[in-house]
C-alpha positions in Angstrom: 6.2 24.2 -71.8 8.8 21.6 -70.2 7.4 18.2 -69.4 5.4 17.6 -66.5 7.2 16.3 -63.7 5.8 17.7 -60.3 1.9 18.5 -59.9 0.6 20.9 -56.9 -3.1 20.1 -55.8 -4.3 23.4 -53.7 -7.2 22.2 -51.5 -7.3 18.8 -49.5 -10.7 18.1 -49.6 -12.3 14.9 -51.9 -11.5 16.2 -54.7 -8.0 17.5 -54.1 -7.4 13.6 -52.4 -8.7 11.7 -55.3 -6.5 13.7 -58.0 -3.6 13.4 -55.9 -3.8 9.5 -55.2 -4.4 8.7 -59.1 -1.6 11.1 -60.1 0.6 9.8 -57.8 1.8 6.9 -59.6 3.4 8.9 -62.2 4.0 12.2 -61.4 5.9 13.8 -58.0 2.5 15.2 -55.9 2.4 17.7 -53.1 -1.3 18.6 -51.9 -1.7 21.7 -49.8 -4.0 22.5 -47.5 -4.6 24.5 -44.6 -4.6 24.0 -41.0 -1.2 21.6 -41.4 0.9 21.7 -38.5 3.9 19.8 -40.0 5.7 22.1 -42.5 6.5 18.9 -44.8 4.2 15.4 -43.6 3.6 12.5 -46.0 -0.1 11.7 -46.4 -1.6 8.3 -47.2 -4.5 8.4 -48.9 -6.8 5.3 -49.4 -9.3 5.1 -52.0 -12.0 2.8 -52.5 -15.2 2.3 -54.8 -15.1 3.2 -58.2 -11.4 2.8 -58.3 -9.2 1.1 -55.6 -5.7 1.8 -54.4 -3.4 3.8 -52.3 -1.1 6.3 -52.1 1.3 7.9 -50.7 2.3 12.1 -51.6 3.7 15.3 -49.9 1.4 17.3 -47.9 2.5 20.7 -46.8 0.8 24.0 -45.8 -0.5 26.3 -48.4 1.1 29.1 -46.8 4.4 28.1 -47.2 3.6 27.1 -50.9 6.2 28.2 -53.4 5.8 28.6 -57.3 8.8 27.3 -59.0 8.2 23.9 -56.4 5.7 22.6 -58.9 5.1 22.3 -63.0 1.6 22.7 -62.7 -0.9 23.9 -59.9 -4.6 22.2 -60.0 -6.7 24.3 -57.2 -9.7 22.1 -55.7 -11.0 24.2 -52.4 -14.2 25.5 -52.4 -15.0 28.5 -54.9 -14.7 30.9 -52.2 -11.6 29.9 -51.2 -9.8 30.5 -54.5 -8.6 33.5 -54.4 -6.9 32.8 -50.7 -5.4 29.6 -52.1 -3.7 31.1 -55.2 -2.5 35.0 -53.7 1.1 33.4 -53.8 0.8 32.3 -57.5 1.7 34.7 -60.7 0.5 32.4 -63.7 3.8 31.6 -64.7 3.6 28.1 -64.1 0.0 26.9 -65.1 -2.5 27.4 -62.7 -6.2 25.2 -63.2 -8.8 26.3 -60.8 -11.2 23.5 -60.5 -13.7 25.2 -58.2 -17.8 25.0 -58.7 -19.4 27.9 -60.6 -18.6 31.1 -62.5 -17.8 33.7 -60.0 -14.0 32.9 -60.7 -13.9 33.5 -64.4 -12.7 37.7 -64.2 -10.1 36.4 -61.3 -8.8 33.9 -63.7 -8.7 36.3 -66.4 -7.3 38.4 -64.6 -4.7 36.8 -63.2 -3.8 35.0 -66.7 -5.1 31.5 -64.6 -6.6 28.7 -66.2 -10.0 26.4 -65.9 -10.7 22.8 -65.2 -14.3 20.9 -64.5 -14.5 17.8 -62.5 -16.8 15.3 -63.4 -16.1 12.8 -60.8 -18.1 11.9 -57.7 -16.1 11.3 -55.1 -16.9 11.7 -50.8 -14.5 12.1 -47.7 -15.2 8.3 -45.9 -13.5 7.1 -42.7 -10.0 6.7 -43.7 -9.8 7.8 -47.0 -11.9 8.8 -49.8 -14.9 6.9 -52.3 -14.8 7.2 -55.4 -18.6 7.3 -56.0 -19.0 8.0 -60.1 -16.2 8.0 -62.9 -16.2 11.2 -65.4 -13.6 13.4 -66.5 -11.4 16.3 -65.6 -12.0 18.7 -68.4 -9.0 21.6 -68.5 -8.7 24.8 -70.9 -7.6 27.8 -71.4 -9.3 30.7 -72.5 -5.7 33.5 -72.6 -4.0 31.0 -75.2 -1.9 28.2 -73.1 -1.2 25.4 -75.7 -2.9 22.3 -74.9 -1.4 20.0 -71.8 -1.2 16.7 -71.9 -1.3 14.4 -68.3 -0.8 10.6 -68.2 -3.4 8.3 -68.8 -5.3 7.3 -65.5 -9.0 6.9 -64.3 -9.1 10.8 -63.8 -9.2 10.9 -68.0 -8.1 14.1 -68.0 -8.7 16.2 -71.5 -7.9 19.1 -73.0 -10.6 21.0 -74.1 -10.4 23.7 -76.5 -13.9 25.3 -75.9 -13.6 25.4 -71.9 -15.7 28.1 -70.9 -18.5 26.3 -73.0 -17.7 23.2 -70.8 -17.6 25.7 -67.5 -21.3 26.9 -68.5 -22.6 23.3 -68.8 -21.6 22.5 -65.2 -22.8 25.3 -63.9 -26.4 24.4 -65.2 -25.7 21.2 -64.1 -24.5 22.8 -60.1 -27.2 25.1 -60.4 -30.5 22.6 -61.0 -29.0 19.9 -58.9 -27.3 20.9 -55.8 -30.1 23.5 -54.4 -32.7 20.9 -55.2 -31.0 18.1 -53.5 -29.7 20.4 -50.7 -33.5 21.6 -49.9 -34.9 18.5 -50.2 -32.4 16.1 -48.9 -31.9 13.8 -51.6 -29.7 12.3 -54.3 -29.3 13.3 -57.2 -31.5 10.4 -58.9 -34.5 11.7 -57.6 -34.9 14.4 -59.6 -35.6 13.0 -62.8 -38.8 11.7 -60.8 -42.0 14.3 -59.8 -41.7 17.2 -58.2 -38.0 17.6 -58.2 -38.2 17.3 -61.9 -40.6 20.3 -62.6 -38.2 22.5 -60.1 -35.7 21.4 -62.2 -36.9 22.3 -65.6 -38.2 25.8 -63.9 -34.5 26.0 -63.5 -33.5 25.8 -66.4 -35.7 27.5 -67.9 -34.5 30.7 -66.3 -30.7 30.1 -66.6 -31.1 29.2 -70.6 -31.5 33.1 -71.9 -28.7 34.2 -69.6 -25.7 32.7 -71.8 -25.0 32.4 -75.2 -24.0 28.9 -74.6 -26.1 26.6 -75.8 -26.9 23.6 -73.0 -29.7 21.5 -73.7 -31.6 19.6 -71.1 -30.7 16.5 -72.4 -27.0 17.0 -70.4 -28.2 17.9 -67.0 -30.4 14.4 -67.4 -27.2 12.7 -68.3 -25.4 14.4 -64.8 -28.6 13.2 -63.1 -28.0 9.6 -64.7 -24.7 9.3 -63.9 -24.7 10.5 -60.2 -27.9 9.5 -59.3 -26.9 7.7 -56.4 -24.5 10.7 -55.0 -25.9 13.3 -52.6 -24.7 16.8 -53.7 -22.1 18.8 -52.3 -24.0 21.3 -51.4 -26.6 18.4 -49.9 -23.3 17.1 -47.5 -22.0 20.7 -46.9 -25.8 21.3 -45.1 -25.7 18.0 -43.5 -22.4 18.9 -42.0 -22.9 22.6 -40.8 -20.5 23.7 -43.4 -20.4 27.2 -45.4 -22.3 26.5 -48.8 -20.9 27.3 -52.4 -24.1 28.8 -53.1 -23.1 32.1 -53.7 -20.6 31.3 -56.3 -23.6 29.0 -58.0 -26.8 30.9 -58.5 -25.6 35.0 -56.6 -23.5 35.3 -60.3 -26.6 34.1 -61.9 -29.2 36.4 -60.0 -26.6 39.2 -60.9 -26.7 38.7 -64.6 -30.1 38.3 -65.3 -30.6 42.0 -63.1 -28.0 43.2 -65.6 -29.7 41.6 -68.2 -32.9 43.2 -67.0 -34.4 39.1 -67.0 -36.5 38.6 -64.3 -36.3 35.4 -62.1 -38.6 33.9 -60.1 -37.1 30.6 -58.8 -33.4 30.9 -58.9 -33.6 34.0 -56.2 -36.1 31.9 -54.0 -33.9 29.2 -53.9 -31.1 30.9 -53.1 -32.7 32.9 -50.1 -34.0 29.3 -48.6 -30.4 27.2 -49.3 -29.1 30.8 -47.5 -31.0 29.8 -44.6 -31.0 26.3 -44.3 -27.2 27.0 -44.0 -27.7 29.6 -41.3 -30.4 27.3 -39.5 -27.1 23.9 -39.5 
């Protein structure tokens, strides 16, 4: 493909924020996001913690996105809003969706889209955004896209060839942690301690014979390790009366095993109770 020149970030949330302020410097960035009253604002995002700086980029509704405005799309909303933010893409520029779980695999298949895992923590703060934990952006392709290469920049964005491999390691990872957390109310850290660590192995004990993919415990305790001090997503999302991502983590799960004809015993539990701790916000 041409050289990279102009990057799209769909969804201006942490996530979205802290991609676009770290790309900034070298490439041309638009974030889109809804509920912008401007048709074309500039956005100043500050960024502390981790990694310090500012930047400035376009910001612009994701209703008047267009294609052939951008060299490369990354898509950061929520997993449920994917499929809203990318109705006015086609694939033909490269399209990374970067959202929490599996339930968008088939719709990036089908649509001849692309996958990306964040590994960075990072939180909305007064003002800007924190950059709570350093990882990577991991980005594939599974419908043959040759391999993309980005600057170098904190994000340490890679190319991986084995993506869906990576995408079923966080999912583990978002399945174990963020319900836990969520119900409990606390960081991550805490769950390599008694109880939380029990749940946590009952966990994965369930997911393992649902994949092929081979995760062993030893990464989820390395997520744990390196986030412990970060509260979950899906720990903030409660705490803030916001719509979960529950469904895309564990309802694909609970799906497969019924397909599988694997019975679960935890997994469905805690998805009924994260279900209504949302309602109950």
């Amino acid at each position: 493909m041409n050289s990279i020149k102009r990057i799209g970030i769909i969804g201006n949330g942490a996530v979205g924020l802290l991609m676009a302020s770290l790309l900034a410097d070298d490439y041309e960035v638009t974030v889109y996001g809804r509920n912008i009253s401007s048709p074309d604002e500039r956005l100043s995002i500050t960024r502390t913690g981790m990694t310090n700086g500012s930047a400035h980029v376009s910001l612009k509704s994701s209703e008047t996105l267009q294609e052939t405005d951008e060299d490369i799309f990354f898509v950061t909303t929520k997993a449920h809003q994917v499929e809203g933010a990318t109705e006015r893409l086609t694939g033909k520029v490269p399209v990374f969706i970067c959202s929490n779980g599996i339930a968008h695999l088939d719709y990036a298949k089908r649509r001849g889209f692309h996958l990306g895992i964040v590994e960075h923590g990072v939180t909305k703060s007064r003002g800007g955004i924190e950059h709570r934990g350093l990882g990577r952006i991991r980005i594939g392709s599974s419908t043959g896209l040759p391999p993309i290469q980005i600057k170098e920049s904190p994000l340490q964005l890679v190319w991986e060839e084995e993506i869906e491999q990576v995408v079923i390691e966080k999912l583990f990872a978002n399945a174990i942690i963020n319900p836990i957390t969520a119900l409990c109310r606390v960081p991550n850290g805490a769950l390599v301690n008694s109880p939380y660590r029990e749940i946590a192995q009952s966990i994965y004990h369930e997911l393992t014979p649902l994949f092929p993919q081979q995760v062993p415990y030893t990464y989820i305790e390395s997520i744990i390790a390196s986030t412990a001090e970060n509260r979950s997503s899906m720990l903030r999302d409660i705490e803030e009366g916001r719509p979960t991502e529950v469904d895309a983590i564990l309802k694909p799960v609970i799906e497969k095993a019924a397909l599988m004809q694997n019975s679960l015993t935890v997994i469905p539990l805690l998805h009924k109770l994260i279900i209504g701790a949302s309602a109950s916000c």
